[in-house]
C-alpha positions as CSV (number, residue, x, y, z in Angstrom):
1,X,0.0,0.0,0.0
2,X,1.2,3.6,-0.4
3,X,1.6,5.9,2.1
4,X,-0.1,8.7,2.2
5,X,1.1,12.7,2.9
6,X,-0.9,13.9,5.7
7,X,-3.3,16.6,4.3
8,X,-1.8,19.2,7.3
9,X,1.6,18.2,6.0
10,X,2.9,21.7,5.5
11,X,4.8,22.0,2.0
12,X,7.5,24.8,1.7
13,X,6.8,27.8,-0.5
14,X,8.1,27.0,-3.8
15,X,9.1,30.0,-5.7
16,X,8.8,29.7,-9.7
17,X,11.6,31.9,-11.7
18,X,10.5,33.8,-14.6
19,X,11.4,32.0,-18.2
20,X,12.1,35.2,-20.1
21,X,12.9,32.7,-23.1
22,X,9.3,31.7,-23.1
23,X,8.0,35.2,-22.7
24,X,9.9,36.4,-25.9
25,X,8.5,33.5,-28.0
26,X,5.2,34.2,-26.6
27,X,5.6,38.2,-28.2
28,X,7.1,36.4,-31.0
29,X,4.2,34.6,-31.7
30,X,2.1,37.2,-30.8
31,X,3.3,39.9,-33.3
32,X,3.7,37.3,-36.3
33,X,-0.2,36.7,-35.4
34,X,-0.7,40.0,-35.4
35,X,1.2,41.1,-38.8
36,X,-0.5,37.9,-40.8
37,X,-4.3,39.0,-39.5
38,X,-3.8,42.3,-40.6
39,X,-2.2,40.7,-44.1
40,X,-5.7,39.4,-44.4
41,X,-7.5,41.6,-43.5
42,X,-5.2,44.3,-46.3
43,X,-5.9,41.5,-49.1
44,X,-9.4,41.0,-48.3
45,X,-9.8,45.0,-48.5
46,X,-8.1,45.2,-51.3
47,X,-10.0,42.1,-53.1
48,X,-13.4,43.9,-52.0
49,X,-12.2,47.4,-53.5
50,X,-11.3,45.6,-57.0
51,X,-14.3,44.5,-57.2
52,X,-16.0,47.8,-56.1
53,X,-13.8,49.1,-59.1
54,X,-14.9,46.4,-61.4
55,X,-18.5,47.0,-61.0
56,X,-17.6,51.0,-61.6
57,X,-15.7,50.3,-64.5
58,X,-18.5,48.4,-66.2
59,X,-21.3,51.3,-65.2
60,X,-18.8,53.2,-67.2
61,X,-18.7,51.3,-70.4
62,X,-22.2,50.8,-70.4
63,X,-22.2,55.0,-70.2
64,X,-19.7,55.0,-72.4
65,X,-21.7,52.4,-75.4
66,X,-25.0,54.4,-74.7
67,X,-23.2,58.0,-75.3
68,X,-21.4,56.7,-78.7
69,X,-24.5,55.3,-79.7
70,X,-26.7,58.7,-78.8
71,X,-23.9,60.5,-80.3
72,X,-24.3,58.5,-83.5
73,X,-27.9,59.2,-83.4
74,X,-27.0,63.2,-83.1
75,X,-24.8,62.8,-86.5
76,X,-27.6,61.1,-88.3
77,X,-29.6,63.6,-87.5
78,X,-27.3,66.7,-88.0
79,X,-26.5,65.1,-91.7
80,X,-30.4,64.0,-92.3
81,X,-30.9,68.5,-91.2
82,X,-28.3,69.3,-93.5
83,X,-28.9,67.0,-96.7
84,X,-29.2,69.6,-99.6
85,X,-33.1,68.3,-100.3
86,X,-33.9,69.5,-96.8
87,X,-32.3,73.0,-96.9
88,X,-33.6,73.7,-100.0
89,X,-37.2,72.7,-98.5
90,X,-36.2,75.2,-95.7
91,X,-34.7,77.3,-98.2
92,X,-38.0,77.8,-99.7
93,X,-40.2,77.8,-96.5
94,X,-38.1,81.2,-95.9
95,X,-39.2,82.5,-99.8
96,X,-36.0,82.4,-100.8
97,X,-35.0,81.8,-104.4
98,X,-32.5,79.4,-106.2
99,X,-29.6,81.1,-107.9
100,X,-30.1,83.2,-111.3
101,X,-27.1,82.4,-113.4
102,X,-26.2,86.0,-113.5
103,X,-25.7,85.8,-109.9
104,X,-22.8,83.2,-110.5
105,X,-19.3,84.4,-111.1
106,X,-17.4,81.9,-113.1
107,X,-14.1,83.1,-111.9
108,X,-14.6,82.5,-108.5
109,X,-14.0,87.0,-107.5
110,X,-15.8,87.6,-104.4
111,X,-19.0,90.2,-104.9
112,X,-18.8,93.1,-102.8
113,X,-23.2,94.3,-101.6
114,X,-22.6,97.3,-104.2
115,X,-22.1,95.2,-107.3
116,X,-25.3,92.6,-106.8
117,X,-28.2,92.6,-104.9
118,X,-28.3,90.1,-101.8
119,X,-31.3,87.6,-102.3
120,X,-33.5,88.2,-99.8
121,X,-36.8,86.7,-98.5
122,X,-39.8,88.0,-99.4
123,X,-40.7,88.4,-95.8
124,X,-37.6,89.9,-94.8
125,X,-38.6,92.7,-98.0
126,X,-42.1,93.2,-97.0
127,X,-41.0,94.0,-92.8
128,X,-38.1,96.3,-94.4
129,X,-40.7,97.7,-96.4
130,X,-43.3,98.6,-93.7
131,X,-40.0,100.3,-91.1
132,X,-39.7,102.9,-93.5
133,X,-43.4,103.5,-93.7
134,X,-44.0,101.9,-98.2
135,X,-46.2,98.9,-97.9
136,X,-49.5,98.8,-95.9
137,X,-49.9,101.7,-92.9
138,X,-49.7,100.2,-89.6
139,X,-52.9,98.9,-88.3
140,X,-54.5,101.3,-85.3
141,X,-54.2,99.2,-82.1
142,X,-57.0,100.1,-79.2
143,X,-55.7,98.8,-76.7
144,X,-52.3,100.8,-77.0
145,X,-52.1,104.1,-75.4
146,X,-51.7,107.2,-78.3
């Protein structure tokens, strides 16, 4: 059989040294936890802002697609407005007249207002015409104060 301490079987203090070996490994292993979390946590902020970017970038192109194509639209239009059939249409809208042959230089000399007459509108010659009091007299208005 064994024998057995008493339980009032006073033991002597024992007095544990400090391992400062252990501590050292213990900051060791403390600060290389420390630097690989925050590595982590860096790449996983950096993997959620690419694809943050990403998502931009394509918002973009899709802007980008939608203004080339509406900007395509505006030149079809602008060169539909400008096709010579139209102006002339427009041309005539405004009473203006196509070119007399007289009117055309063949030497290509620029005409100065003195040596031909401008082609005007007829509208633009009837308003010119009442300013300076020649076509109809101006209509009496009753509601405007004399």
């Amino acid at each position: 059989m064994v024998r057995r301490v008493p339980s009032k079987h006073q033991n002597s203090p024992i007095a544990r040294e400090l391992d400062r070996d252990a501590l050292l490994r213990l900051a060791l292993l403390l600060v290389c936890g420390l630097v690989i979390a925050g590595g982590f946590l860096y790449a996983g902020r950096q993997h959620f802002a690419a694809l943050k970017y990403g998502y931009e970038t394509e918002n973009l192109r899709k802007i980008r697609d939608e203004l080339a194509q509406e900007r395509r639209r505006f030149l079809l239009e602008r060169e539909e407005a400008m096709s010579p059939a139209r102006v002339e249409r427009a041309a005539r809208q405004l009473g203006l007249q196509p070119m007399q042959s007289s009117q055309i230089d063949p030497l290509g000399r620029p005409t100065t207002a003195e040596d031909k007459p401008a082609a005007v509108p007829q509208k633009v010659r009837s308003k010119s015409r009442d300013r300076i009091g020649l076509a109809r007299p101006a209509k009496a208005d009753s509601n405007k104060p004399i």
